[in-house]
N, C-alpha and C positions, 0 to 999 in steps of 0.2 A: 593332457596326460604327459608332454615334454618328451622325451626319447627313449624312457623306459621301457623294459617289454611287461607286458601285462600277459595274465594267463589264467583259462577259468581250467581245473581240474580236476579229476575222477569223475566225469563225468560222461552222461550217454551224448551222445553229440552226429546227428543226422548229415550224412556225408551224402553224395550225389549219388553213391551203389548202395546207399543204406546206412544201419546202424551200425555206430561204434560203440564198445561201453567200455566203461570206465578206462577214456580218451581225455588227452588233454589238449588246451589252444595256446597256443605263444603268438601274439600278434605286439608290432612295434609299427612308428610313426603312420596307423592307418591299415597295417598291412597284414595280413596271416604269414607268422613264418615258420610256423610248427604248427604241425596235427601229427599225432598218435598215441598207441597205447601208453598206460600210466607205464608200461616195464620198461619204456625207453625214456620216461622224461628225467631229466638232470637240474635240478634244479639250482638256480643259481641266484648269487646275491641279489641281483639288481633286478629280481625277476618282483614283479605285484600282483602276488596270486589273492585271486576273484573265487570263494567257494559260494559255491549257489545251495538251495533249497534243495533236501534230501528226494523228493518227489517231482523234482524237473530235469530241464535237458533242455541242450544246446541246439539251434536250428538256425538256417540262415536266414539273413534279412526278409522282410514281406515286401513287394514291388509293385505298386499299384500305380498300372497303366493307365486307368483311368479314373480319376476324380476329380470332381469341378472345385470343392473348399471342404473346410471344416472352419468348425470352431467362432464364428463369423465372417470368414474373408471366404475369397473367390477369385479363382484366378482372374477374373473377366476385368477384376477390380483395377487391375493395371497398374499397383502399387507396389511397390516392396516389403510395405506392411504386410502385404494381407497374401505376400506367396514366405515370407518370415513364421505369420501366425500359423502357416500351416506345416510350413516343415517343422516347427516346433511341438505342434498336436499332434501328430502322423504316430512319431514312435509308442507313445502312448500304448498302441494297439498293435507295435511290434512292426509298425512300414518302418524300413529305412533308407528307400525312395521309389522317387513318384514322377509321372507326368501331370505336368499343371497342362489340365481339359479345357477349353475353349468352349464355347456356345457359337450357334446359330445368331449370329449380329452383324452391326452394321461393320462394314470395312474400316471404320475409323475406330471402334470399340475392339476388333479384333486385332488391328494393328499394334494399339495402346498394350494393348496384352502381350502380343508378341515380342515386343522392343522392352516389355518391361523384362520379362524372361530372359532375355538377351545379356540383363544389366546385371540381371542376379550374381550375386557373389555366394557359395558356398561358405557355411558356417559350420564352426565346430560343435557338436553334440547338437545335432538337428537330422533330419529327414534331407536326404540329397535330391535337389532340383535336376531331374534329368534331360529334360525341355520341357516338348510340347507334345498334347494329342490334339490335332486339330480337329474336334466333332462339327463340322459344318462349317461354312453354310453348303457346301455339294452335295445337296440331301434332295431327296424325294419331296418334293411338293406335299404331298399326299400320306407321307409316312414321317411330319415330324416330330409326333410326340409331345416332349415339353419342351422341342426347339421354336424359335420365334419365326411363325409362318412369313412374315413380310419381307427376311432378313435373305429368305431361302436363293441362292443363283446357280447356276449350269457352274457344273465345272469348266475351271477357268486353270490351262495351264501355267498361262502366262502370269496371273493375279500369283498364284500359286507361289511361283518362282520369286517373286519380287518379295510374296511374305516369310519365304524361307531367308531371304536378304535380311529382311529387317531381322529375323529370329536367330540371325547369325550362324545358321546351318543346324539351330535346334529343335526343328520341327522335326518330330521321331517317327511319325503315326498320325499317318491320316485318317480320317471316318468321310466315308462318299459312295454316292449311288452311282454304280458303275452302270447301267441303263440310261442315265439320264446321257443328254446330248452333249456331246465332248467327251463322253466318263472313259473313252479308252484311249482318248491321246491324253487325256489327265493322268491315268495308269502308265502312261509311259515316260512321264514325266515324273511321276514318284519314283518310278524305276531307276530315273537315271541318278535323282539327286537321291537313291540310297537311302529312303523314304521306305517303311510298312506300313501297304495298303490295303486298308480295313473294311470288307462292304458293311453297310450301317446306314439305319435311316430310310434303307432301299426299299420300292415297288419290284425290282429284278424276279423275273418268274427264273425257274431250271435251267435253259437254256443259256441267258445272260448272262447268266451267277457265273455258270461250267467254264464262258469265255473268257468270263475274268479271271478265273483260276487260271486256265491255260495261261491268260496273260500276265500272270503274278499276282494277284491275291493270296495274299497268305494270313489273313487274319480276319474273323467277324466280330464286329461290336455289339455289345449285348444281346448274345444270342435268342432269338424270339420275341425278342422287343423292337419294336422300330422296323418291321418286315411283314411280309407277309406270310400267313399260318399255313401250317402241312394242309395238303388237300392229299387223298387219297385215290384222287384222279390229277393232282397237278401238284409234285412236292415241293417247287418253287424255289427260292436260292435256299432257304431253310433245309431243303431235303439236300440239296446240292452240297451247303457246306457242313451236316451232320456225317455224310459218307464219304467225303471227301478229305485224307488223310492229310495233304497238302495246307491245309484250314486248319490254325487253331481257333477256337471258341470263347470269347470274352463269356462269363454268367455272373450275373448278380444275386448270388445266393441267399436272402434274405425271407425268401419265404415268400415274399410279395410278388414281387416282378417274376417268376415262373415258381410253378405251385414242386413242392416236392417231388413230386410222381415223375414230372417233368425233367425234372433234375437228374433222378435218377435213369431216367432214360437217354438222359446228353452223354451221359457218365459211360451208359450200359454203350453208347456209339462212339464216343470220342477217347476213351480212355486216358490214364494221369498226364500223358503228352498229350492230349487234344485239347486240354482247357486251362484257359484263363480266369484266376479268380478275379476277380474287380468290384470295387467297391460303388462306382459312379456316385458318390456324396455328393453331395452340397451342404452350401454354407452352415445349415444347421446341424448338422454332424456335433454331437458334444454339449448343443446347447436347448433340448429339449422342444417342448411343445412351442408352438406359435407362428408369426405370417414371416415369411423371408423371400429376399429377391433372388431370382436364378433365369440369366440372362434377359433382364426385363418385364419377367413376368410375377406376380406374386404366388405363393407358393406355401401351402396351409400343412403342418407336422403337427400332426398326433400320433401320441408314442415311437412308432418305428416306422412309420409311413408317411413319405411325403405326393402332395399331389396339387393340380393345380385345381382353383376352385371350378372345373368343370369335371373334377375327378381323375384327369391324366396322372400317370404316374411321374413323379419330377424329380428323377435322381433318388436318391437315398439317403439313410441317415446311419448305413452299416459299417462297421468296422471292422477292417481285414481279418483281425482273428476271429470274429463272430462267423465268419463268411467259411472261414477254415473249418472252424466248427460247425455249422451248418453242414457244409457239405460232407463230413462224417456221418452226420445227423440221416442225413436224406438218402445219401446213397450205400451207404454201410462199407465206402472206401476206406484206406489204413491213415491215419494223422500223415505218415512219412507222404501217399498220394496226395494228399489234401494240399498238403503244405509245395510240395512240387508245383503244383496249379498257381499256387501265390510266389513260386522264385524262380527256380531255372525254367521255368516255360516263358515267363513274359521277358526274361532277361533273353532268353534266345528269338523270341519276338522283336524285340528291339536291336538286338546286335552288340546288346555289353555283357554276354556271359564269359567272355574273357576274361572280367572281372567282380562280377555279382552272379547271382543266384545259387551259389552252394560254396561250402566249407572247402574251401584247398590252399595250398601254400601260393602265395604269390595272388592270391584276391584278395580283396579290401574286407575290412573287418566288420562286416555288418552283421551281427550276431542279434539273436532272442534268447531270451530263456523265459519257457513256458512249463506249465503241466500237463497232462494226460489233455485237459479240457482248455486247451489251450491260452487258458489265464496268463496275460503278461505278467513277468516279474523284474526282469530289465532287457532295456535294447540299448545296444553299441550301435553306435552310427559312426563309418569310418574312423572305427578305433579309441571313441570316443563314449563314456556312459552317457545317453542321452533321454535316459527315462530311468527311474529306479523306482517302483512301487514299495508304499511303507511296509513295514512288517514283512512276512511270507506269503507265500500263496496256497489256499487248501487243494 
């Protein structure tokens, strides 16, 4: 877009204390330098005003913490192709960035992955590589889902340390079983390298969970997945990081992986600050029914569910705005809540809402524009048009 400012206007445009309307944006090389009402804008030559769809509105970028691929790649893939194809699919569905997820693998497969991220170059009108989540291998034995059991080790500070070397300090987000042996000098080694550390995967009963909180946990990965279930004689890390304000909550809102009822009860405890929307994808994201690899394992999608052929759940095939949707859907929170879940919560999860997760002057221009039902119609990615859908949106 070269140095010009661009500017989408009269429109309703979701700020971090709420709605604006008929608000305008000025953003130049990437950046917001104006937001306000239409009575203050000045319009000027050099300006390239963007008018949207009479029945849309402006909202900031979608940030999805965790996703393992879309589209056919994987982060695991330890290519540039295949962390390329995904920033390129992401905005699609309104992300305009992400952490490339990790599997449960061998140390040579997950290095491959880390060094590749390392090498990433940032492109223009693409989904931003923000690092890494590393999901495993510091998992529960016993709890790892559609992680690859063989791959599983004790947390390891020291391994830890050397893969954050190779990832060039872009491991953002760990996932590890704080119970397992070592898991609280591990915790204190995420600690120091400025690391958010995720329980996920974990056996952790109540009490475990409560000492990792005291010790800095500040985040659960896919909540109710990969743990163990509420007991009404033993509420387990689940009860522990539901009432636990310190905790926010990763959920994969698809319907599958926790039933609505469900949903609406994380909602009814954790409220628009306690949750994370996540998508947890894989590779088949975008490309319909059939067998696909996820970290080793194969892995059978039909329609909007993926699972391993022993019926495990294996990641997903949801997209950020469905998720957004959804969770309107299931808990009867406001679009403005929903959408909070998908930006300034993971941004301040992570430690870049200095610069992403809501509209302000002096953040990067990662903008949506959706309808009511959250239909993409384009996403800016750092300032950049990086999806444009044909026609309108109903």
């Amino acid at each position: 877009m070269g140095e010009k400012r661009y500017a989408f206007v009269s429109v309703r445009i979701l700020l971090e204390d709420g709605w604006l309307h008929d608000g305008y944006i000025v953003w130049e090389n990437g950046t917001i330098v104006e937001v306000g009402k239409m009575d203050h804008f000045k319009e000027k030559d050099h300006h390239m005003m963007i008018r949207i769809p009479d029945n849309s509105m402006i909202v900031p970028g979608f940030i999805d913490v965790h996703i393992h691929g879309a589209s056919g790649a994987d982060a695991m893939d330890g290519t540039k192709e295949a962390l390329r194809t995904m920033a390129q699919a992401l905005p699609k569905e309104g992300t305009t960035s992400f952490l490339a997820t990790t599997m449960t693998a061998s140390s040579e497969a997950i290095e491959r992955a880390l060094m590749n991220v390392a090498k990433n170059e940032a492109m223009e009108g693409e989904a931003e590589l923000l690092g890494v989540h590393l999901e495993g291998p510091f998992i529960a034995p016993n709890r790892v889902g559609a992680q690859h059991p063989h791959y599983v080790q004790a947390p390891d500070a020291e391994r830890f340390a050397r893969w954050q070397e190779l990832a060039n300090g872009l491991i953002r987000l760990v996932t590890f079983a704080p119970e397992q042996k070592g898991g609280m000098a591990f915790l204190r080694t995420l600690r120091e390298h400025g690391v958010t550390a995720s329980l996920g995967h974990s056996d952790a009963d109540a009490e475990a969970a409560l000492q990792a909180i005291e010790q800095g946990v500040t985040h659960c990965t896919h909540l109710f997945n990969g743990m163990r279930s509420l007991h009404h004689r033993e509420p387990n890390a689940l009860g522990a990081v539901l009432l636990d304000e310190r905790v926010r909550c990763e959920l994969i809102v698809d319907g599958l992986h926790v039933h609505p009822h469900i949903v609406k009860l994380a909602y009814r405890l954790k409220g628009k600050d306690g949750i994370v929307l996540i998508t947890d994808a894989m590779r088949a994201k975008g490309l319909g029914d059939g067998v696909y690899d996820l970290g080793g394992q194969e892995v059978k999608v039909v329609g909007n569910q993926a699972t391993l052929f022993d019926g495990t759940l294996a990641g997903s095939v949801l997209k950020m705005n469905e998720a957004i949707r959804n969770m309107c859907l299931f808990t009867g929170c406001s679009l403005e809540e929903a959408i909070r879940m998908a930006t300034i919560n993971p941004a301040k999860q992570i430690g870049i809402d200095d610069r992403k997760g809501s509209i302000a002057v002096g953040k990067d221009a990662d903008l949506v524009v959706i309808n009511d039902q959250c239909d993409v119609w384009m996403t800016i990615c750092r300032g950049h048009i990086a999806y444009q859908k044909e026609g309108g949106i109903d």
